[in-house]
GUTIVO-584340 format. One line per field, with one value per atom (N, C-alpha, C): residue in three letters; atom name; x, y, z. Coordinates in steps of 0.05 Angstrom, whole numbers, plus 32768, in hexadecimal, padded with zeros to 4 digits. Layout:
BEGIN
rest = [ala:...]
atom = [CA:...]
px = [X:...]
py = [Y:...]
pz = [Z:...]
//
This chain:
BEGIN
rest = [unk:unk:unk:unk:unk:unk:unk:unk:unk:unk:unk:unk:unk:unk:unk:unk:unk:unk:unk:unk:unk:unk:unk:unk:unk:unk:unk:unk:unk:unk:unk:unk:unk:unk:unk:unk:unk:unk:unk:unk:unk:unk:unk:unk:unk:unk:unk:unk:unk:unk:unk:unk:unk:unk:unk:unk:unk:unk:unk:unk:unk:unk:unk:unk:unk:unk:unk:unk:unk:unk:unk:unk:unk:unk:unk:unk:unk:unk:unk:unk:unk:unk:unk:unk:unk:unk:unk:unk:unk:unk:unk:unk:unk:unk:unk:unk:unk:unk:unk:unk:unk:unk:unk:unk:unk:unk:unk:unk:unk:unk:unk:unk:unk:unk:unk:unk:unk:unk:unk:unk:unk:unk:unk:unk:unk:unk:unk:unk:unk:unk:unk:unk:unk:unk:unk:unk:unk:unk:unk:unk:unk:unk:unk:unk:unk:unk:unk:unk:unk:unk:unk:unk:unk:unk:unk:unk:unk:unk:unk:unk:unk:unk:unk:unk:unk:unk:unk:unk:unk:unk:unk:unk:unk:unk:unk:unk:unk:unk:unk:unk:unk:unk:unk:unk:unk:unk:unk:unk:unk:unk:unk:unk:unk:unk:unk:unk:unk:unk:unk:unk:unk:unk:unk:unk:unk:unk:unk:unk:unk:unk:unk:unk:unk:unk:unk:unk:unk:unk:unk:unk:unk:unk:unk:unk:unk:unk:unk:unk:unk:unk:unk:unk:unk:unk:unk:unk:unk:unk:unk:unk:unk:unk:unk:unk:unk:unk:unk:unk:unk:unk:unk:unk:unk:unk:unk:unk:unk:unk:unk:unk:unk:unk:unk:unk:unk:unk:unk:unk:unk:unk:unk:unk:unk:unk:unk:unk:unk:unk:unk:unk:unk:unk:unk:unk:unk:unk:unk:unk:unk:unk:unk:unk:unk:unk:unk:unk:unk:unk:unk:unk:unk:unk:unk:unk:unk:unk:unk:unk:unk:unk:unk:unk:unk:unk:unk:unk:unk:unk:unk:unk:unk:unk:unk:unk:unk:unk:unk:unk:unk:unk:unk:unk:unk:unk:unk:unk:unk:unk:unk:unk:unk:unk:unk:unk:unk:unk:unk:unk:unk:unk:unk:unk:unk:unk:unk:unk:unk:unk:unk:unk:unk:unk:unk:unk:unk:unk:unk:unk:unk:unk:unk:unk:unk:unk:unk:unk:unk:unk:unk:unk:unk:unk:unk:unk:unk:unk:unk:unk:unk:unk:unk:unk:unk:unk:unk:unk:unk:unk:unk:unk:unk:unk:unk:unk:unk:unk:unk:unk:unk:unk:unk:unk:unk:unk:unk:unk:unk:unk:unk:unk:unk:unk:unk:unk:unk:unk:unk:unk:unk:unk:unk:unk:unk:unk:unk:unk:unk:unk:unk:unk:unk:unk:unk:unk:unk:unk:unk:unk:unk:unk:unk:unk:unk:unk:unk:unk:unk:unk:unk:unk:unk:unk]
atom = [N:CA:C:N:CA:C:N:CA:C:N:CA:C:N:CA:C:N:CA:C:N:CA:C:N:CA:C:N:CA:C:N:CA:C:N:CA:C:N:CA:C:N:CA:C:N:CA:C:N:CA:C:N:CA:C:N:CA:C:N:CA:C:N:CA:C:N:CA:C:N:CA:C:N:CA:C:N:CA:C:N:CA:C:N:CA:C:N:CA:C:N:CA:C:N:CA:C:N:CA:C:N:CA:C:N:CA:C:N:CA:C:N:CA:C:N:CA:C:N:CA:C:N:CA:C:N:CA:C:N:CA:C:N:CA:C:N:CA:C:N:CA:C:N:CA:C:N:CA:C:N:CA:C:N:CA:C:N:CA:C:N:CA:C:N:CA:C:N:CA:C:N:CA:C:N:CA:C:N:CA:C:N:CA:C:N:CA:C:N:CA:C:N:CA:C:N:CA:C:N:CA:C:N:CA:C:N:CA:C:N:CA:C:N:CA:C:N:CA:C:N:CA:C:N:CA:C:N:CA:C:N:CA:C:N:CA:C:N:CA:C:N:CA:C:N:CA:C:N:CA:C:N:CA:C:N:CA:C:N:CA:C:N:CA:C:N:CA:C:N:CA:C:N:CA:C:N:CA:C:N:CA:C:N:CA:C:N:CA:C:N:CA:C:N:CA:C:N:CA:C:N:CA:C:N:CA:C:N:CA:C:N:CA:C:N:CA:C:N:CA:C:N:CA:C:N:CA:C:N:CA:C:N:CA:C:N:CA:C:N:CA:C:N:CA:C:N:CA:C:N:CA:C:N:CA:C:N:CA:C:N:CA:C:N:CA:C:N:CA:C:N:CA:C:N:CA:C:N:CA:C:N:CA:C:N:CA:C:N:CA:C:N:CA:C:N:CA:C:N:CA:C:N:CA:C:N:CA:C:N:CA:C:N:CA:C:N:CA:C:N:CA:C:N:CA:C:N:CA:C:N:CA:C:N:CA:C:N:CA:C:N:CA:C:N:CA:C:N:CA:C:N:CA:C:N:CA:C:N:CA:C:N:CA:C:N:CA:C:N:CA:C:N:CA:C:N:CA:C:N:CA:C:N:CA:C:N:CA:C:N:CA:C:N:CA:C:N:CA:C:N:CA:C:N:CA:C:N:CA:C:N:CA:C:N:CA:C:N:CA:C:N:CA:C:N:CA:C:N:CA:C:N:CA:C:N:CA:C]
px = [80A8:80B2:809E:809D:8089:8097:8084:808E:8099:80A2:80BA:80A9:80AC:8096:80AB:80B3:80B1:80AC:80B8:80AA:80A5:80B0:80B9:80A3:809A:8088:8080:806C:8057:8071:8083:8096:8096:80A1:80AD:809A:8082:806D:8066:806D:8067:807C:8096:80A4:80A9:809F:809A:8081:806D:804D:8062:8078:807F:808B:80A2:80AC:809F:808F:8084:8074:8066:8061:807B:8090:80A0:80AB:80AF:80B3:8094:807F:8076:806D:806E:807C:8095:80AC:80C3:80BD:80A9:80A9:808D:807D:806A:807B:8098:809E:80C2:80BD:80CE:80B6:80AD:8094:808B:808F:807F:809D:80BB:80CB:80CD:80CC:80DB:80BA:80A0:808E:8098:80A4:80AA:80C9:80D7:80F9:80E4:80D1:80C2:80B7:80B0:809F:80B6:80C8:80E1:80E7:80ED:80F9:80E6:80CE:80B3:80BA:80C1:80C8:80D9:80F5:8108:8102:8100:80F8:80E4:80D1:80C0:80D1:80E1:80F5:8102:8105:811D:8115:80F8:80EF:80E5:80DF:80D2:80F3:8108:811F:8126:811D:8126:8112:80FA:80E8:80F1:80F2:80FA:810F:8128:8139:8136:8122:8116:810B:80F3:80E9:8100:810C:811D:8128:813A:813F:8126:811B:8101:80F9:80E0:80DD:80D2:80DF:80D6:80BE:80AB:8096:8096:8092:809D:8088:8075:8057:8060:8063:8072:8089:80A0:80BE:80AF:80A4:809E:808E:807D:806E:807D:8092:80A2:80B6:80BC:80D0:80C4:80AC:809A:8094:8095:808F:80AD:80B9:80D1:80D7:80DE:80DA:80C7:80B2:809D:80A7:80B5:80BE:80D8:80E3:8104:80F8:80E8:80DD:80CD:80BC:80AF:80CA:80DD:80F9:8100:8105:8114:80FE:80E8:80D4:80D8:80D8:80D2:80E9:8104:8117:811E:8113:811A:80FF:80EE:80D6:80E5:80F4:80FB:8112:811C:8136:8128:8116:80F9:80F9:80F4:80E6:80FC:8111:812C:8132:812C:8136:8124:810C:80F8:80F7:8100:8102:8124:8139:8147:8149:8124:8126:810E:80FD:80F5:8107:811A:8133:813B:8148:8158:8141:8125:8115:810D:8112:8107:8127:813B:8154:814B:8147:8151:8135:8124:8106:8112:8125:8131:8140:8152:8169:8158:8149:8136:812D:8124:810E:8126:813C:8152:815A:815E:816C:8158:8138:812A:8128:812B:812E:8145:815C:8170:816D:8162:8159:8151:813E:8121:8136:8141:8155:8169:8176:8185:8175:8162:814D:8143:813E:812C:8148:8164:8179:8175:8179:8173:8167:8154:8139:813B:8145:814D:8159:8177:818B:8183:816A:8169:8157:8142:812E:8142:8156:816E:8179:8181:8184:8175:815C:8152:8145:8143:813F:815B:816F:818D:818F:8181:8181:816F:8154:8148:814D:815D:8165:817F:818A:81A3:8195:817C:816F:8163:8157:8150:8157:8179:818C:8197:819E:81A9:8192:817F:815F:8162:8165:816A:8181:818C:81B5:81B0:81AA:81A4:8184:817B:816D:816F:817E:818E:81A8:81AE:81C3:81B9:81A5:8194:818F:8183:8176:8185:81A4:81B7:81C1:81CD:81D1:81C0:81A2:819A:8196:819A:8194:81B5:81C2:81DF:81E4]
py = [81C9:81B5:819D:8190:817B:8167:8151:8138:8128:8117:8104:80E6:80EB:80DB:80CC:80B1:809E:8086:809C:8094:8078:8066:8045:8038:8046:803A:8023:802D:8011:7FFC:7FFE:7FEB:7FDB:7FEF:7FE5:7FCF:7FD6:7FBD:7FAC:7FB2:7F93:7F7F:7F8C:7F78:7F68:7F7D:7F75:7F5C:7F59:7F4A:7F2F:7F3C:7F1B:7F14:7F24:7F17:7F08:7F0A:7EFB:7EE5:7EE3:7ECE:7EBA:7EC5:7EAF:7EA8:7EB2:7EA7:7E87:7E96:7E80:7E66:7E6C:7E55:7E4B:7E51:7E43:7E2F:7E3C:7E33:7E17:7E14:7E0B:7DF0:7DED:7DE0:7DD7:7DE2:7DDA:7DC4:7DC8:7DB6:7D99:7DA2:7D88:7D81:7D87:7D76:7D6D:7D74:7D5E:7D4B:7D51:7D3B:7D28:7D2E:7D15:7D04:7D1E:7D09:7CF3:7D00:7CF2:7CD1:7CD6:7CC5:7CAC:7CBA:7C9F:7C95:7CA5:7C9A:7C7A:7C8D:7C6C:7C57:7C68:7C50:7C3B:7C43:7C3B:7C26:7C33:7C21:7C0E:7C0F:7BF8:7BE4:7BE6:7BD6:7BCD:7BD8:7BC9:7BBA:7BC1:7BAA:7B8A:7B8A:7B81:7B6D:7B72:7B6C:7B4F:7B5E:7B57:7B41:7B49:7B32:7B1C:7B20:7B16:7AF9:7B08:7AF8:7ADF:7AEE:7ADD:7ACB:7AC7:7ABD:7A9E:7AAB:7A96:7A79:7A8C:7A75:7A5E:7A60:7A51:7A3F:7A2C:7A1D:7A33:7A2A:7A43:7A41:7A52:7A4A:7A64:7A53:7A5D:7A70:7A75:7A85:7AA3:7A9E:7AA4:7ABC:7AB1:7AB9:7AC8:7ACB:7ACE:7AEA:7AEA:7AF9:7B12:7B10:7B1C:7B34:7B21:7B22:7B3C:7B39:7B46:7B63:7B64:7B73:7B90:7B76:7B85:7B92:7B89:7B9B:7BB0:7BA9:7BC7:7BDA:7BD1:7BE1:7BEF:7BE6:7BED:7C03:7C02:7C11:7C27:7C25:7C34:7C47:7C40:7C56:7C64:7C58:7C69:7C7C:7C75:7C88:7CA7:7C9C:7CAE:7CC3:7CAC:7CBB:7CCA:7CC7:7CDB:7CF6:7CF1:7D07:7D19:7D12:7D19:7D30:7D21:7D3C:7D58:7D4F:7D5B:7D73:7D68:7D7B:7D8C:7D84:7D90:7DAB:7D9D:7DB3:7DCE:7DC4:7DD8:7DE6:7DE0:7DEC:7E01:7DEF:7E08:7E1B:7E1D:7E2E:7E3A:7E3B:7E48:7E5D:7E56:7E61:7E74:7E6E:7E7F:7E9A:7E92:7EAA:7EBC:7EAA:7EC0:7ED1:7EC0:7ED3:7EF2:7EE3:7EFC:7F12:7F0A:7F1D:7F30:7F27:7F2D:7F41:7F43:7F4A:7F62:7F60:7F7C:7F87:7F80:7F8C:7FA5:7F96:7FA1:7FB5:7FAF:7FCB:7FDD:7FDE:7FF1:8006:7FEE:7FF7:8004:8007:801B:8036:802E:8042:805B:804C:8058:806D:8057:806A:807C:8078:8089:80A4:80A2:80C1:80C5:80B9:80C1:80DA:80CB:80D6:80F7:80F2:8101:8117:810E:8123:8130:8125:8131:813C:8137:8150:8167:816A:8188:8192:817D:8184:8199:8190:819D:81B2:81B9:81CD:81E0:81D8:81F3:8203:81F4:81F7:8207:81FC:8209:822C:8229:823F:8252:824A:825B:826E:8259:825E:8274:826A:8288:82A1:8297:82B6:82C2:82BD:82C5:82CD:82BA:82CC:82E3:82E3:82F9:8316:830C:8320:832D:831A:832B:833F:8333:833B:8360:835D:8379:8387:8379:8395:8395:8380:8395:83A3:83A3:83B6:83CA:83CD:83EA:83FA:83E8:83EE:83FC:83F8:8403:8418:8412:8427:843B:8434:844C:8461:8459:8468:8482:8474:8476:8494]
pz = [7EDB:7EC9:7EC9:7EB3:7EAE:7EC0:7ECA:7ED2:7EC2:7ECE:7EC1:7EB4:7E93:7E87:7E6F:7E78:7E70:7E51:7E3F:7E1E:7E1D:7E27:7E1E:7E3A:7E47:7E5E:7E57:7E3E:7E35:7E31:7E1F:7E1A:7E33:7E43:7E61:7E70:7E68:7E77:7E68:7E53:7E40:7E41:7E3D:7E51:7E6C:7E75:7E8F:7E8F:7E7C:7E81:7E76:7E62:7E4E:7E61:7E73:7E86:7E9E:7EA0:7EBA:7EA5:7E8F:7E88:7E7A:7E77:7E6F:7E80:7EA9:7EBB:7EC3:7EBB:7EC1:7EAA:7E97:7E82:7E8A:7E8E:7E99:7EB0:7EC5:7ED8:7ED1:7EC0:7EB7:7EA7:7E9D:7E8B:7E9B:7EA9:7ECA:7ED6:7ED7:7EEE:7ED6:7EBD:7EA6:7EAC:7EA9:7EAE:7EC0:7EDF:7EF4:7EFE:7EE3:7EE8:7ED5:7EC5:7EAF:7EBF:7EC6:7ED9:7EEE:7EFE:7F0F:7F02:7EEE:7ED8:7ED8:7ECF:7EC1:7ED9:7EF0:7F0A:7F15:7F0F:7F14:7F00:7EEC:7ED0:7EDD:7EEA:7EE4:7F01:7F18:7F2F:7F25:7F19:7F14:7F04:7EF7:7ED8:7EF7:7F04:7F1A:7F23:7F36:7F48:7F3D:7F1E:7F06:7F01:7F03:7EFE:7F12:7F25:7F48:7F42:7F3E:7F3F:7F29:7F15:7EFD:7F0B:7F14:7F23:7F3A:7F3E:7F61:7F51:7F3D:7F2C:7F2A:7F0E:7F06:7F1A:7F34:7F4A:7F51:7F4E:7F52:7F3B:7F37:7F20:7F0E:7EEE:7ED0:7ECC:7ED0:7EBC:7EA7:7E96:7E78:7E6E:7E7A:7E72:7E82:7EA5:7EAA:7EA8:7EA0:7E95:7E7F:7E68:7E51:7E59:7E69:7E7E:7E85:7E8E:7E9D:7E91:7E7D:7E5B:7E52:7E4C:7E3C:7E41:7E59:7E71:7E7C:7E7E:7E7E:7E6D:7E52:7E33:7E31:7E3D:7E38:7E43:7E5F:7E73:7E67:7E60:7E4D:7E3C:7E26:7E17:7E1E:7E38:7E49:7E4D:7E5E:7E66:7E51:7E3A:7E29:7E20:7E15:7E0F:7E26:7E39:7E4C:7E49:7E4A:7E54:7E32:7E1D:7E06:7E12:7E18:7E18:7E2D:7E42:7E58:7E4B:7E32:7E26:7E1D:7E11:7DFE:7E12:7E37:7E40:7E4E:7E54:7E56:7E44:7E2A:7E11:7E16:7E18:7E1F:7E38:7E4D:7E67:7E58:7E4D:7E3C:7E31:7E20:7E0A:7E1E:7E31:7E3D:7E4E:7E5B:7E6C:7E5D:7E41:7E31:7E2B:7E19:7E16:7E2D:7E49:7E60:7E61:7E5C:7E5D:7E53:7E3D:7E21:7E2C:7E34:7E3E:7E51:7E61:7E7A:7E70:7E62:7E5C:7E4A:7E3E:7E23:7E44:7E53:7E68:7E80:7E86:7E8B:7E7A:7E63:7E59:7E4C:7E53:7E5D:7E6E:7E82:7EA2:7EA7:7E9A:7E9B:7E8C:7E70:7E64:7E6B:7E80:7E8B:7EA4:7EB7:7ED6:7EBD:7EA9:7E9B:7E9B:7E8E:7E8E:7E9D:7EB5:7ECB:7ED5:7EDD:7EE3:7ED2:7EB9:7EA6:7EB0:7EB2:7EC4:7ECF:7EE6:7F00:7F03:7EEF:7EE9:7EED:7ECB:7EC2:7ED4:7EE7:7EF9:7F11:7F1A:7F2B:7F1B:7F04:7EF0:7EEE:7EE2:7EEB:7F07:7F1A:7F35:7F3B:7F35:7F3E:7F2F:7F17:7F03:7F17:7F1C:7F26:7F3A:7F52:7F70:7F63:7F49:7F41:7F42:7F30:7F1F:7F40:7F4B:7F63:7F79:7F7F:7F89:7F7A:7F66:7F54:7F54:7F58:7F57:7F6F:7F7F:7F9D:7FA4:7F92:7F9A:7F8D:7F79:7F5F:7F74:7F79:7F89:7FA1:7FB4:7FC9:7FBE:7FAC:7FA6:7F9D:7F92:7F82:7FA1:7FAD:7FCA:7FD9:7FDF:7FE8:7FDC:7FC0:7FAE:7FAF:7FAD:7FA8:7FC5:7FDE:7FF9:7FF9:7FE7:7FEF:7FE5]
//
């Protein structure tokens, strides 16, 4: 009997090549997000310490160059967060739609991979089938000429 050959193979590894590249795209756009959470986190501690200072500032005599200085500053910093913290959704969404297409890669690559053990099973059946057939015809071969064998001495 022929060996056990696989029609959808090629399929099987091309999924397999998309699958491991859309593991490492996920993982590539996983790493651009928690550099951008990283990013805003600096954002946000700098707007704080900038705050803190701001405050310390004031108690003391105003200088209005100063205060204005500070103002200015802080606002960039306000604007700096939100910028960040919208790009930061941006990269969220994308670490989502990376996740979901490695799902769905996963999930085509899987019901290959069952495909594939379904006929291998397959295989093996009729591989046991006709091996079982043979070991009949062969016992049966033996059985009819020790019975000729006997019969005929008799």
């Amino acid at each position: 009997m022929k060996p056990f050959k696989f029609n959808l193979e090629p399929v099987l590894d091309h999924k397999k090549r998309q699958h491991d590249k859309a593991q490492e795209t996920l993982a590539k756009a996983a790493q651009h997000y928690r550099q951008g959470a990283a990013e805003l986190q600096a954002l946000e501690r700098e707007k704080q310490i900038k705050r803190e200072d701001f405050k310390n500032e004031q108690k003391g005599a105003l200088d209005i160059s100063s205060l204005v200085q500070h103002l200015r500053y802080l606002t960039y910093l306000g604007r700096s967060v939100k910028i960040k913290a919208d790009d930061l959704v941006l990269r969220q969404e994308e670490v989502a739609r990376c996740k979901a297409a490695m799902i769905k890669i996963f999930r085509d690559k899987k019901a290959i991979e069952k495909l594939k053990e379904k006929r291998q099973q397959e295989y093996l059946s009729d591989v046991r089938t006709a091996e079982q057939k043979i070991i009949d015809e062969t016992a049966t071969g033996r059985y009819i000429r020790a019975h000729k064998h006997n019969h005929g001495k008799v």
